[in-house]
TITORMAR-649350 format. One line per field, with one value per residue (C-alpha): residue number from 1; x, y, z. Coordinates in nm, 2 decimals. Layout:
# TITORMAR-649350
seq	c(NUM/...);
xx	c(X/...);
yy	c(Y/...);
zz	c(Z/...);
This chain:
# TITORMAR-649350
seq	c(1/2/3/4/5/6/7/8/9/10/11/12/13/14/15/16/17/18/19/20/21/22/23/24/25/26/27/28/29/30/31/32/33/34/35/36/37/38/39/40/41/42/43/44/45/46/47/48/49/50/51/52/53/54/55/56/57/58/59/60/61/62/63/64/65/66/67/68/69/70/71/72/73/74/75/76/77/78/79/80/81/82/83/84/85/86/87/88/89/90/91/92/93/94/95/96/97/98/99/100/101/102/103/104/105/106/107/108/109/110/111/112/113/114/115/116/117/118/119/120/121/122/123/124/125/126/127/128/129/130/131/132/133/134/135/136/137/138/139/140/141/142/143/144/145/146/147/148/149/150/151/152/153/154/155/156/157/158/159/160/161/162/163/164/165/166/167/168/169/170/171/172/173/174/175/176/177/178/179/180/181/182/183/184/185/186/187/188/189/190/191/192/193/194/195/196/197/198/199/200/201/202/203/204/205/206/207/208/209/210/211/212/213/214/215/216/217/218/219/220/221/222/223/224/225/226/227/228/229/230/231/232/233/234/235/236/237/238/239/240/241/242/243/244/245/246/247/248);
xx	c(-5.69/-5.47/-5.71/-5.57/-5.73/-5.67/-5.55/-5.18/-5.17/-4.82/-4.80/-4.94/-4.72/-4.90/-4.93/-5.18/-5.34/-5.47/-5.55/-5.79/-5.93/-5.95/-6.10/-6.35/-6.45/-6.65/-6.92/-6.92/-6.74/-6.75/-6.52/-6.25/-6.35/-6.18/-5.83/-5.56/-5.25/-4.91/-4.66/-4.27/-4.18/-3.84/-3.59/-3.23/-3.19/-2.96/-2.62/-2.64/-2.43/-2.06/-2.08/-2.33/-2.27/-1.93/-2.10/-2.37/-2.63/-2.79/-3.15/-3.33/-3.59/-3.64/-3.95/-4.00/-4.25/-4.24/-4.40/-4.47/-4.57/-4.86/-4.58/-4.47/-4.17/-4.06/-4.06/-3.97/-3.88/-3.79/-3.68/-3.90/-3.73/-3.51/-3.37/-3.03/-2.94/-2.70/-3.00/-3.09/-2.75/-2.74/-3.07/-2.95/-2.71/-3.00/-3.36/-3.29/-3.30/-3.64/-3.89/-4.28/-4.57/-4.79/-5.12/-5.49/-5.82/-6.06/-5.81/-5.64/-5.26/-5.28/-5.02/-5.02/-4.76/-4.66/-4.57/-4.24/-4.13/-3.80/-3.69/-3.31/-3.13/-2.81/-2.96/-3.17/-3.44/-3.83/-4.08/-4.47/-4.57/-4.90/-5.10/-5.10/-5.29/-4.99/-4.87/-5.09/-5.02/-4.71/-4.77/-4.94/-4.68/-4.78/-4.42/-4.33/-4.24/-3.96/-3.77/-3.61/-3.80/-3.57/-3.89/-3.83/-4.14/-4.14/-4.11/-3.74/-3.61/-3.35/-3.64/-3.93/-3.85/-3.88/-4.01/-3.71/-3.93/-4.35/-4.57/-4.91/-5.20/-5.31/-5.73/-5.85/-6.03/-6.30/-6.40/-6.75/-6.76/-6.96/-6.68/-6.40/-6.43/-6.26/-5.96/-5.68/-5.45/-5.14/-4.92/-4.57/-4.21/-3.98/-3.61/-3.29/-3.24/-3.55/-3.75/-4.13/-4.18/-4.45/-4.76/-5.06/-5.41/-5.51/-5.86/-6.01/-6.34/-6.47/-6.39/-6.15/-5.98/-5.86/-5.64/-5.48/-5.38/-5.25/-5.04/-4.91/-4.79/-4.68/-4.43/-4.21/-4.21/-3.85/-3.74/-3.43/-3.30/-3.49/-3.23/-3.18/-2.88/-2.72/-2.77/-3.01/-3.29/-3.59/-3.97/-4.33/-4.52/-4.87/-5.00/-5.33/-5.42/-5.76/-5.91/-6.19/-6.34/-6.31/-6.71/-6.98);
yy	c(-14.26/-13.97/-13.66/-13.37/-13.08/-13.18/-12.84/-12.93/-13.22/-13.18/-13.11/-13.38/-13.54/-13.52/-13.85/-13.90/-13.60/-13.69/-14.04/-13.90/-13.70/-13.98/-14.20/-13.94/-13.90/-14.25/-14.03/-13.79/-13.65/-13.30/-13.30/-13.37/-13.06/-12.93/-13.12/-13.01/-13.25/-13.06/-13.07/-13.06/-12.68/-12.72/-13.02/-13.07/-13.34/-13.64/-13.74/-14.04/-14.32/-14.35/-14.68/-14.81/-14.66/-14.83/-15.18/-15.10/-15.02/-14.70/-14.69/-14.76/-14.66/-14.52/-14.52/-14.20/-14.15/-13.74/-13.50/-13.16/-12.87/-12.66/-12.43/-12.70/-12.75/-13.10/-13.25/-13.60/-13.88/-14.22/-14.45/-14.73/-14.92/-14.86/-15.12/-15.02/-14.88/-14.64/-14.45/-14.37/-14.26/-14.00/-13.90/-13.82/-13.55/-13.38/-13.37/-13.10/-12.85/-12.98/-12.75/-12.80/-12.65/-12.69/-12.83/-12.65/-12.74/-12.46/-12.25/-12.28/-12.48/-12.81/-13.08/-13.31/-13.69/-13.75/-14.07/-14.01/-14.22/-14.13/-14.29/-14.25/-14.26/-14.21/-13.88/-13.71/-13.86/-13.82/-13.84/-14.00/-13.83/-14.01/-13.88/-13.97/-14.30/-14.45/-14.45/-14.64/-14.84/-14.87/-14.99/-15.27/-15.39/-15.32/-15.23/-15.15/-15.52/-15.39/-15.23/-15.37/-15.32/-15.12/-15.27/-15.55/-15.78/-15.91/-16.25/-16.16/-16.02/-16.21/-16.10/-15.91/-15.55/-15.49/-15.13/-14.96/-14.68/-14.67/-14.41/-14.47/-14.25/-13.95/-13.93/-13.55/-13.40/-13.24/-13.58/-13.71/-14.01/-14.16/-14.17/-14.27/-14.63/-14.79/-14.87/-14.72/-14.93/-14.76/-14.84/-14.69/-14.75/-14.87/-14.71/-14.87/-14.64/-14.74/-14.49/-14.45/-14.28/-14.13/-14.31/-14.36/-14.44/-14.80/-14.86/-14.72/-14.71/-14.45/-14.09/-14.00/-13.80/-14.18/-14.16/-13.83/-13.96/-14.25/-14.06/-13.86/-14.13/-14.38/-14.08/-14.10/-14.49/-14.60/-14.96/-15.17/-15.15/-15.43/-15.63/-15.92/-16.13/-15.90/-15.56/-15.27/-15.24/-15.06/-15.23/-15.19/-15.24/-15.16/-15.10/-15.16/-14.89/-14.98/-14.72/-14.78/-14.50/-14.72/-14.74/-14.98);
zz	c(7.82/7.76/7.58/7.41/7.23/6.80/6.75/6.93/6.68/6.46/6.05/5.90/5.61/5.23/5.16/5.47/5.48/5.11/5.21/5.47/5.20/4.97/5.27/5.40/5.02/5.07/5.21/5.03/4.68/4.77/5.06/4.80/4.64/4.33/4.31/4.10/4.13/4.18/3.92/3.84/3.75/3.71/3.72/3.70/3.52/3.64/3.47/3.30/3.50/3.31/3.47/3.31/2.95/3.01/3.01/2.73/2.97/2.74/2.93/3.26/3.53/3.88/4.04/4.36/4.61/4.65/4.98/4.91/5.16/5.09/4.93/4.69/4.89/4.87/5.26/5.20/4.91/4.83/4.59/4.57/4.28/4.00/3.72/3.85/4.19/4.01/3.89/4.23/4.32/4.04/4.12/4.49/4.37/4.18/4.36/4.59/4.34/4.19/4.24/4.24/4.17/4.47/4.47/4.50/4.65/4.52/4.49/4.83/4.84/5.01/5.08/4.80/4.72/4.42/4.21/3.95/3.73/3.60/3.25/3.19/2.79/2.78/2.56/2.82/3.04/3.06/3.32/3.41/3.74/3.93/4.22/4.61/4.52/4.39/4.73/4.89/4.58/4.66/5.06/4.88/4.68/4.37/4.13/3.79/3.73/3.46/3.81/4.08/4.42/4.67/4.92/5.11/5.20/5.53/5.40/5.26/5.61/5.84/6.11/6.15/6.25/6.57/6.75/7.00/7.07/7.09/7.15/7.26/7.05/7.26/7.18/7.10/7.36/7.13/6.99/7.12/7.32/7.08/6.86/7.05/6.99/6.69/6.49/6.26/6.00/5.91/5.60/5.60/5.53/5.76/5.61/5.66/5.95/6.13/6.09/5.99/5.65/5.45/5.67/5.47/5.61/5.50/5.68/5.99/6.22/6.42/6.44/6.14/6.41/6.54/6.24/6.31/6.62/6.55/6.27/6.55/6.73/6.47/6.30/6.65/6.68/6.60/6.46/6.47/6.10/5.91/5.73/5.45/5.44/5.75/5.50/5.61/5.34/5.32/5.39/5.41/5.72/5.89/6.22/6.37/6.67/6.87/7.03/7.31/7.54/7.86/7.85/7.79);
């Protein structure tokens, strides 16, 4: 078993950082501490699709899964679903120059996910903005049943996706024997590139330190592009990572 110190580990994305919260809060509420959610400061708001308006199409949706930095800094986002894909589109040319306030946990900035659901009119657009457990939501398959998911099940793909590129879980030297027996369940994304996106912990046993190092591992994995009907889409997947010390 490979051992490395948990200091070396990489930066930990938002969304699973506050799933471990969320997960250690089982035993206790105060490791949460005092939360407050980050929020939209300032937004540039999308143009309404000509293409649409052209066929009498005056409203819709988008549904985004957004990471923030400790800064507020926005590290990563999808499009989950939308009632038209054009939405998305014009949203692309815009979210760059969002800008976030980050969140707090007495007092200090933390990483923090958030949930935005975008609500175009032809007049202007308005916004509903959720916390990180809408994420895991998400990883489930729970959608806004009024949008079309941009998520592929694995049920809908020509195959299941297969891994080009694994990386085996490194455990932490500093964690106690005791505790190096057990089990991590990853959700993520699999994109239409292959890659793993925004990992979220689903259920684990042991050391909680299991799950930072199968997050460390799971973020370089690399998949074929999952597909439906020969075009690349996006899905959900999980992974199960056993851990066992080597001693009875």
């Amino acid at each position: 078993m490979k051992l490395l110190n948990s200091h070396t580990i990489r930066n930990i994305s938002a969304v699973f950082l506050a799933m471990v919260l969320m997960a250690s809060s089982s035993a206790s509420a105060a490791l949460l501490g005092n939360v407050t959610r980050a929020e939209i400061k300032e937004v540039v708001n999308p143009i309404y699709p000509m293409s649409l308006s052209s066929m009498g199409i005056y409203e819709g949706s988008a549904t985004l899964l957004i990471e923030l930095d400790s800064e507020g800094k926005m590290t990563d986002w999808l499009a989950v679903s939308a009632s038209k894909p054009e939405f998305v589109t014009a949203l692309e040319r815009v979210i760059d120059k969002w800008t976030f306030t980050p969140a707090t946990r007495d007092g200090e900035n933390i990483p923090y996910a958030l949930s935005v659901n975008v609500k175009f009119k032809s007049e202007g657009i308005m916004m509903a903005v959720n916390g990180v457990q809408m994420v895991q939501a998400y990883l489930y398959g729970r959608f806004d049943t009024h949008e079309e998911r941009l998520v592929s099940q694995y049920s809908e793909l020509d195959k299941m996706p297969t891994p080009v590129n694994i990386v085996q879980p490194k455990v932490f030297s500093d964690i106690p024997e005791e505790g190096r027996d057990g089990y991590v369940v990853l959700g993520f994304f699999i994109d239409n590139e292959g890659n793993v996106r925004m990992p979220v912990l689903m259920e684990y046993e042991g050391d909680i330190r299991l799950a930072y190092s199968a997050y460390d591992a799971l973020v370089q994995w690399k998949f074929e592009a999952p597909k439906v009907n020969g075009k690349t889409t996006m899905c959900r997947a999980s992974q199960k990572f056993i851990f066992t010390s080597g001693k009875k």
